[in-house]
C-alpha positions in Angstrom: -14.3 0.2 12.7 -10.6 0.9 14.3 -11.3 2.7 18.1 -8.0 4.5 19.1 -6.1 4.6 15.6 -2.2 4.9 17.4 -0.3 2.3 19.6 1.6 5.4 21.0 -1.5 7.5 21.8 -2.1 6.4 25.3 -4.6 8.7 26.0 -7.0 6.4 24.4 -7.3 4.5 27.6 -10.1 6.4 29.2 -12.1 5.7 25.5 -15.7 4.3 26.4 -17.4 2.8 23.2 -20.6 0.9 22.5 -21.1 -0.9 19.1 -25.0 -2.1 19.2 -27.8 -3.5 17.0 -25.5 -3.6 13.6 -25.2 -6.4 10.9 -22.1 -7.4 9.7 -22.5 -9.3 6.4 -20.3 -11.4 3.8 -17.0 -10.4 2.1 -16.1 -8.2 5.2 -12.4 -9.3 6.5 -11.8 -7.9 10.2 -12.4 -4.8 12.1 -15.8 -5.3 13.5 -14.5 -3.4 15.7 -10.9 -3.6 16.7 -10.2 -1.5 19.4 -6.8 -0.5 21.0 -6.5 0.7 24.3 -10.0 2.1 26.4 -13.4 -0.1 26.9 -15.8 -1.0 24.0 -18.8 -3.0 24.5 -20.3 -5.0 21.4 -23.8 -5.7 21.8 -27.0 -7.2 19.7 -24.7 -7.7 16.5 -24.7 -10.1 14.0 -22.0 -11.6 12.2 -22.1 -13.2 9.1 -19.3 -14.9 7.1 -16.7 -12.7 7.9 -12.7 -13.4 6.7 -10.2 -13.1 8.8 -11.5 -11.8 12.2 -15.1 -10.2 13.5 -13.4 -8.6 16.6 -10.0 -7.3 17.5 -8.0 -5.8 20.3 -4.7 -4.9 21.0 -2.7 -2.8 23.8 -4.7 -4.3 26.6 -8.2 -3.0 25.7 -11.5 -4.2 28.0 -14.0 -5.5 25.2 -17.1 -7.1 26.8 -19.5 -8.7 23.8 -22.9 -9.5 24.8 -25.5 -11.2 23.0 -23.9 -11.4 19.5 -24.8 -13.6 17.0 -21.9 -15.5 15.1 -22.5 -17.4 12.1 -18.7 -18.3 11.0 -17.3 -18.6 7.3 -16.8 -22.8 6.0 -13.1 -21.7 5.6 -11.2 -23.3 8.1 -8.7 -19.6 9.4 -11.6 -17.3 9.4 -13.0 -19.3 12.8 -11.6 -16.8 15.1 -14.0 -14.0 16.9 
């Protein structure tokens, strides 16, 4: 899931997203969300072995997770949430 798809397209600030009650399962690599700009609350996920990242943000988004679960990979690089 990628929430505001340009670093140029500012108007993605006033973005408001909610990601709730979804199960993110093995062999997924990153973008559970990533968001980019705006607010996005993760809620009541679970995450479960994922690769390189479960969520992301860049250009100075607000993300606010809440009662996630987060059940990390063995592999020693795939530790970051």
């Amino acid at each position: 899931m990628l929430f505001g798809a340009s670093d140029s397209y500012s108007a993605d600030k006033k973005m408001h997203v909610t990601v709730a009650l979804n199960h993110f399962g093995k062999g997924l690599v990153k973008r559970m969300p990533r968001c980019r700009f705006g607010f996005i609350h993760v809620v009541n996920n679970d995450y479960n072995h994922w690769f390189l990242y479960a969520i992301g943000g860049t250009s100075n988004p607000t993300i606010i997770s809440q009662g996630n679960r987060y059940f990390p990979p063995v592999t020693f690089g795939a530790k970051e949430v």
